[in-house]
TORFITI-444559 format. One record per residue (C-alpha): residue in three letters; y, x, z; residue number from 1. Coordinates in steps of 0.2 Angstrom, whole numbers, plus 5000, padded with zeros to 4 digits. Each point is the difference from the previous one (the first is absolute). Layout:
PT  rest  y  x  z  nr
PT  Ala  Y  X  Z  NUM
...
This chain:
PT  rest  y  x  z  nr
PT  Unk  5169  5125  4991  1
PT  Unk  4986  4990  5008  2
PT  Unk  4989  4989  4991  3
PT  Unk  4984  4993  5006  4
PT  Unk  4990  4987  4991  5
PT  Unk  4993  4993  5016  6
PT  Unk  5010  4987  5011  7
PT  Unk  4988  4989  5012  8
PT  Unk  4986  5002  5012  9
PT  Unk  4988  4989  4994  10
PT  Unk  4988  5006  4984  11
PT  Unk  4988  4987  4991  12
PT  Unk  4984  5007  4990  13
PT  Unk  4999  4989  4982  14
PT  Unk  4994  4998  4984  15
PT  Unk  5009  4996  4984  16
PT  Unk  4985  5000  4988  17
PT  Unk  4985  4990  5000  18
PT  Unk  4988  4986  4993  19
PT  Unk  4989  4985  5004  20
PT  Unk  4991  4988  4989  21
PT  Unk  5013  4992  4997  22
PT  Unk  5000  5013  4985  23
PT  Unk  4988  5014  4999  24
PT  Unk  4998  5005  5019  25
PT  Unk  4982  4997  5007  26
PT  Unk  5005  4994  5014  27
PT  Unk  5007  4982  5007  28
PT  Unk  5018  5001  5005  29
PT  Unk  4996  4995  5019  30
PT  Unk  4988  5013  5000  31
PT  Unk  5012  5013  4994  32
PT  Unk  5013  4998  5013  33
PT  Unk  4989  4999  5013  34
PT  Unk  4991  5017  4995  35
PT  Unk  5017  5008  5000  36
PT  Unk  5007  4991  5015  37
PT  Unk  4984  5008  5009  38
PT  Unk  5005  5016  4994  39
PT  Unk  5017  5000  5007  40
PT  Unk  5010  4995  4987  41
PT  Unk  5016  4989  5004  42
PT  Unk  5004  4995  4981  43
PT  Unk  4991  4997  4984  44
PT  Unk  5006  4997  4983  45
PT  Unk  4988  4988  4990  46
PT  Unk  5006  5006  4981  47
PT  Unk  4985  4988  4991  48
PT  Unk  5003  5005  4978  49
PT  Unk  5013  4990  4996  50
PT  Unk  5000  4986  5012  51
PT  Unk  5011  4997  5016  52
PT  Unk  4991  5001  5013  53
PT  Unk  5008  4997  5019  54
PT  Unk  4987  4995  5015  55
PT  Unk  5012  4997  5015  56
PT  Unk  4986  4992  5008  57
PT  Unk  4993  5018  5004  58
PT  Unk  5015  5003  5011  59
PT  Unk  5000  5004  5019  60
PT  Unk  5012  5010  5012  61
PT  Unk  4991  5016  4995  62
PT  Unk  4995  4998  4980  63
PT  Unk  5011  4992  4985  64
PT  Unk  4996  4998  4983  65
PT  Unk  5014  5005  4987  66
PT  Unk  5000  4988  4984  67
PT  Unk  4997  5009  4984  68
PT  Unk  4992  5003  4981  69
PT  Unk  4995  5012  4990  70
PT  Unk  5006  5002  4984  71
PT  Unk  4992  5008  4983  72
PT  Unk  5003  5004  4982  73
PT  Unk  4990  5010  4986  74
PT  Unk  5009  5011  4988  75
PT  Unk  4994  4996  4982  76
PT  Unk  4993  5014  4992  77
PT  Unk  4994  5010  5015  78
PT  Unk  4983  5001  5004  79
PT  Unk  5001  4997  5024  80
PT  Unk  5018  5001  4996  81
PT  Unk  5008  4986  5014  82
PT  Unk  5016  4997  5011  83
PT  Unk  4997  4988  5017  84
PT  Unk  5011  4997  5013  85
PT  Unk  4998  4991  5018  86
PT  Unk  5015  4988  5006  87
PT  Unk  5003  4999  5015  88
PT  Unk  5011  4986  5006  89
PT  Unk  5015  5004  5006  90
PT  Unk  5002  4987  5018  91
PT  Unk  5016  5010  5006  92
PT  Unk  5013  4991  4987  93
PT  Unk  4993  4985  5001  94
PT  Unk  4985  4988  4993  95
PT  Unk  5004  4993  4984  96
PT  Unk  4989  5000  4984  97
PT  Unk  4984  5010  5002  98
PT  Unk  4991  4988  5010  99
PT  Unk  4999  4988  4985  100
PT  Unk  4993  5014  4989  101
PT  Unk  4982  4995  4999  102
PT  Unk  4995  5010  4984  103
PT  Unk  5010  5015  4993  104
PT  Unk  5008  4998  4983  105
PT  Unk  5002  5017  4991  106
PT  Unk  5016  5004  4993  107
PT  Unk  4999  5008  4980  108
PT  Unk  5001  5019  5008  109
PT  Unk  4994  5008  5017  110
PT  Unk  5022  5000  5004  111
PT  Unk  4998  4982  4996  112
PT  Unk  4988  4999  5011  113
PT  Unk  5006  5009  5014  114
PT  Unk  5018  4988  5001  115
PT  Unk  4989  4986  5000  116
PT  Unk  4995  5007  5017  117
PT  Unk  5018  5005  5003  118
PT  Unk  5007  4983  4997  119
PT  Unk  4986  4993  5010  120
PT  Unk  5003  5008  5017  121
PT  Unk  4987  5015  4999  122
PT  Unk  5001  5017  5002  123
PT  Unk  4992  5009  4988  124
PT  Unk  4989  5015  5002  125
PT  Unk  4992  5009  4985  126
PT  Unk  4981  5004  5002  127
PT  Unk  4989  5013  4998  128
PT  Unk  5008  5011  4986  129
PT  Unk  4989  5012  4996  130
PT  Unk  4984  4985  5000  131
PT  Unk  5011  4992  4989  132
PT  Unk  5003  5014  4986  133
PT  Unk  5017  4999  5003  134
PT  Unk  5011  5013  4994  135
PT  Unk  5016  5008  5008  136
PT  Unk  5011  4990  4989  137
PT  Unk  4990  4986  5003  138
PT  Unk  5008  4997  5016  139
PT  Unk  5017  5009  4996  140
PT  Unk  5004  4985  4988  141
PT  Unk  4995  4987  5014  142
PT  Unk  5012  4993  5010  143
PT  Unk  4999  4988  5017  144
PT  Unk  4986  5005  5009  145
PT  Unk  5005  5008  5021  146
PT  Unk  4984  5010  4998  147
PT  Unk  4986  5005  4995  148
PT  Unk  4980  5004  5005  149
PT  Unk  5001  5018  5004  150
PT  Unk  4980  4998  5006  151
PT  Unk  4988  4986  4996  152
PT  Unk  4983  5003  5008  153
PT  Unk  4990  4988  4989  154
PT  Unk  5006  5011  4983  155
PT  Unk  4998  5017  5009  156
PT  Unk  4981  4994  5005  157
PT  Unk  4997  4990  4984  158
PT  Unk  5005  5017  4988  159
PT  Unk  5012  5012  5011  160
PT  Unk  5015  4990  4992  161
PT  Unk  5007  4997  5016  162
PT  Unk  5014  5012  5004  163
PT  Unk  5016  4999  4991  164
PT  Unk  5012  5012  5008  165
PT  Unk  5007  5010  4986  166
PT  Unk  5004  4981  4991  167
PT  Unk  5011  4995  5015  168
PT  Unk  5008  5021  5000  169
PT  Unk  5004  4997  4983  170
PT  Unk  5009  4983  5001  171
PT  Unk  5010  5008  5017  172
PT  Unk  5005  5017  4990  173
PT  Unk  5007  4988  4988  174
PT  Unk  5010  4991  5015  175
PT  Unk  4993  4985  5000  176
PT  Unk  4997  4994  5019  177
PT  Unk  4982  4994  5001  178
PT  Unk  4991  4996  5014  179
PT  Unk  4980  5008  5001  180
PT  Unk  4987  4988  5006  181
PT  Unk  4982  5005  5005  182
PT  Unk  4989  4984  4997  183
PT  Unk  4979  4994  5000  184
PT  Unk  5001  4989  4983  185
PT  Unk  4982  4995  5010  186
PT  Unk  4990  4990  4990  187
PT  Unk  4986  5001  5012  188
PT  Unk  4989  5005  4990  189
PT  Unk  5000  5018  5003  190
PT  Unk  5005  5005  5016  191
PT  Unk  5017  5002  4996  192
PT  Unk  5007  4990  5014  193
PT  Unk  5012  5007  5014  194
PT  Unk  5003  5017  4990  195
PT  Unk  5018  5000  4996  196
PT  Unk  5012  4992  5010  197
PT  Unk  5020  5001  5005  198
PT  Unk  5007  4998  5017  199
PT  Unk  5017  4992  5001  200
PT  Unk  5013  5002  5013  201
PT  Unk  5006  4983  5004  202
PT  Unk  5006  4991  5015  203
PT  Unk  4989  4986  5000  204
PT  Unk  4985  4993  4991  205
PT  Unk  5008  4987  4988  206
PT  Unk  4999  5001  4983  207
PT  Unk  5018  5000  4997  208
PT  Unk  5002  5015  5012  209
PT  Unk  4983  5007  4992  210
PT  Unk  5007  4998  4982  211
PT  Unk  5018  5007  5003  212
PT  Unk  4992  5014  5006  213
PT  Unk  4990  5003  4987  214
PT  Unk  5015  4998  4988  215
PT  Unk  5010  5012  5008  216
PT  Unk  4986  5013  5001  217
PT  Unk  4997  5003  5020  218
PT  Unk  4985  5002  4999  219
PT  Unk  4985  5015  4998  220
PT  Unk  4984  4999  4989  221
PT  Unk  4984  5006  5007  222
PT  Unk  4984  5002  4996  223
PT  Unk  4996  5007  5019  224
PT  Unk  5013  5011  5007  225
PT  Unk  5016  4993  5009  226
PT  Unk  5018  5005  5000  227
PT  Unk  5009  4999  5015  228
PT  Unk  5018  5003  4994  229
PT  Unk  5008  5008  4985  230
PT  Unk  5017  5003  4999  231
PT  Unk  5016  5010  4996  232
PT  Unk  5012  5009  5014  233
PT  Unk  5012  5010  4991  234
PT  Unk  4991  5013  4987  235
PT  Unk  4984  4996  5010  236
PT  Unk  4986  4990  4993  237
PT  Unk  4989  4994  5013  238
PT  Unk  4983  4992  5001  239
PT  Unk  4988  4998  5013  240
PT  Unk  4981  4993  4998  241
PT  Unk  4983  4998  5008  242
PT  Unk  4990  5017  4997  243
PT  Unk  4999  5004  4985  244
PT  Unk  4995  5018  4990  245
PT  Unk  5017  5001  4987  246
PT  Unk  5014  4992  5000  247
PT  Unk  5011  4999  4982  248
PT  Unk  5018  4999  4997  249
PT  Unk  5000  4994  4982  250
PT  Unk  5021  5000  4995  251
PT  Unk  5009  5002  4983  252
PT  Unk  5009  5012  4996  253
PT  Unk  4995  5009  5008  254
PT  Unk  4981  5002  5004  255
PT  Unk  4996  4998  5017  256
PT  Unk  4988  5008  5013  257
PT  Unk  4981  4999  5007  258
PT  Unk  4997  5004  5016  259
PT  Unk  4982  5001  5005  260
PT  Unk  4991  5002  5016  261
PT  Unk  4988  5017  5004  262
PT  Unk  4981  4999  4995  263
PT  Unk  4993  4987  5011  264
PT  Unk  5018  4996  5007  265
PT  Unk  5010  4985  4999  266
PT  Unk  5018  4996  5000  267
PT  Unk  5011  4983  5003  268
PT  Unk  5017  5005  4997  269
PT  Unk  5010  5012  4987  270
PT  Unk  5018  5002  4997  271
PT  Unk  5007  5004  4983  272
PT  Unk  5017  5008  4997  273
PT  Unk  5008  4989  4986  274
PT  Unk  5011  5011  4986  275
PT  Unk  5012  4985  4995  276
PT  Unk  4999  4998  4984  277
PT  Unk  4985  4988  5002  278
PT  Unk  4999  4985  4991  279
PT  Unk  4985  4991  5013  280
PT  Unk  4990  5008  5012  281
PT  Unk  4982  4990  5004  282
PT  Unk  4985  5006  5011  283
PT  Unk  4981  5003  4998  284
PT  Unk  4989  5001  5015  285
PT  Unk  4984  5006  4995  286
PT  Unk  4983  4999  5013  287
PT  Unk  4983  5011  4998  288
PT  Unk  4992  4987  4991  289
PT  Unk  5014  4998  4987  290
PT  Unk  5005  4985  5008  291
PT  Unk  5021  4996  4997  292
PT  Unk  5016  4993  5006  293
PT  Unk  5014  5001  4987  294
PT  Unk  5016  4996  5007  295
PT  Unk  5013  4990  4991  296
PT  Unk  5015  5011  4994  297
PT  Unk  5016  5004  5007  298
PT  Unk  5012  4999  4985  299
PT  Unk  5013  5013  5004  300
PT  Unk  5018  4998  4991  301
PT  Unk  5007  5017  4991  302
C-alpha cells in the first residue's frame, strides 16, 4: 500500500480567515491584502460577518483573493455560547449563485444555515470550537462542513481559545472525514495577522485549482514549521519536515508514537511502523518555540 497526500510541485502560503471594515476588521480591505501580499502570502480569504465579500481586483500572477463570508449564530440560553462558519466558495465546479449573495440570510438552525452555504457553492469550515463554547456533540450533530479551524491565532492571543485539536480527534475517531485548517481570524486590531496559515499542494494558482485542493485536503497547516512529505509505503508511515524538536504520529486505534530530538538537537524526518488496524494516521511537527504543522490525515481502510 502507498498513499501520499501530496501530488504536485508547486505549494502556495494562504489564509482562509480574516476581516476588513467591511465588518469589524480595522483595516481597509486594500490595505489587508497588500499587508499579506508583502508578507508572502499568495491567497487570502476575505470572510467579512455575514456578507460576500470577493475583491478580484486585488489579483496578480503571484496573489489571489478567494471569495468568502463568515457566518454566526447565538445559541439561546447560553451565556458566549456561538456556532460561526467561513464559506469559502467553491470556483472548481463552476460560478453559479454566490456572487449574488450580498447579505447572508440565516436559516431557523445553525444545519439550516450551513445548507444555505452548501446550496450556494461554499465550503464550509466550522470555526474556532473551543471560543465558541461548543461542545463535542455540538459538532458530531453538524453536517456539511470539509473542515474545520484546528488553530486560529486571533482566539489563541485574544484568551488561549485558539487550539482545537482534540475537537477535530474526536469527530475523526468517530469516522467522519474532516479536513484541519490553521487560520488568522485577524481583525487587525491585535496583532493577530499572519499567525495561522495552511499551505496547499496545487498546480497552479487559480482559485479553482486553489479550492479543489482544499476540498480534497492536500494541503498542511502551519503556524511555522513545514512539511515536506508525508506518506504511506507499505506498513510504513513517512514524514519528513524542516527541523523540528518532536515529531507526533497521532492514529486511532491504535495510539501512535512521538519521536523527539536529543536536548538541544533537532530532527526533520521520523518513520513510524503502522499496526493495521488504524482507522487514520495524521502528523504533528512540533518546533522549540511550540510552533506547529499538523498534517491532514491519511484515512486508512480496515
Amino acid at each position: 500500500m502507498e498513499q501520499s497526500v501530496f501530488k504536485f510541485d508547486k505549494w502556495f502560503k494562504g489564509n482562509l480567515h480574516c476581516h476588513s471594515t467591511v465588518s469589524d476588521g480595522r483595516l481597509e480591505p486594500r490595505s489587508v491584502a497588500e499587508l499579506y501580499k508583502r508578507s508572502g502570502w499568495n491567497f487570502l480569504a476575505f470572510t467579512d460577518h455575514e456578507m460576500y465579500t470577493d475583491r478580484e481586483e486585488y489579483n496578480d500572477d503571484h496573489f489571489i483573493i478567494l471569495p468568502g463570508i463568515e457566518i454566526a449564530m447565538e445559541e439561546c440560553g447560553h451565556i458566549d455560547k456561538c456556532h460561526h462558519a467561513v464559506g469559502i466558495h467553491r470556483s472548481f465546479d463552476g460560478e453559479q449563485g454566490s456572487r449574488h449573495m450580498e447579505r447572508f440570510r440565516h436559516g431557523a438552525d445553525f444545519q439550516g444555515s450551513l445548507n444555505q452555504l452548501m446550496d450556494a457553492d461554499y465550503m464550509a469550515i466550522y470555526c474556532h470550537p473551543v471560543w465558541s463554547r461548543a461542545h463535542f456533540q455540538d459538532l458530531a450533530e453538524l453536517d456539511g462542513f470539509f473542515a474545520m479551524e484546528i488553530y486560529n491565532n486571533a482566539c489563541e492571543l485574544e484568551s488561549r481559545t485558539g487550539l482545537a485539536v482534540a475537537y477535530w480527534d474526536f469527530l475523526l475517531r468517530k469516522g467522519r472525514r474532516v479536513w484541519g485548517v490553521a487560520s488568522d481570524d485577524a481583525h487587525h486590531i491585535l496583532t493577530d495577522r499572519c499567525g495561522g496559515w495552511v499551505m496547499v499542494n496545487a498546480p497552479s494558482l487559480t482559485r479553482a485549482d486553489i479550492t479543489k485542493a482544499l476540498y480534497e485536503g492536500r494541503f498542511y497547516s502551519s503556524t511555522g514549521p513545514q512539511i515536506y512529505a508525508f506518506g504511506i509505503r507499505g506498513d510504513k508511515c513517512i514524514v519528513q519536515c524542516s527541523p523540528v524538536e518532536s515529531i507526533h504520529f497521532i492514529s486511532y486505534e491504535r495510539r501512535g508514537r512521538s519521536y523527539h530530538a536529543h536536548v538541544g538537537r533537532e530532527i526533520s524526518s521520523a518513520v513510524h511502523t503502522l499496526h493495521g488496524d488504524e482507522t487514520f494516521v495524521r502528523v504533528e511537527c512540533v518546533d522549540r518555540y511550540g510552533r506547529t504543522a499538523w498534517s491532514n490525515p491519511i484515512f486508512l481502510e480496515k
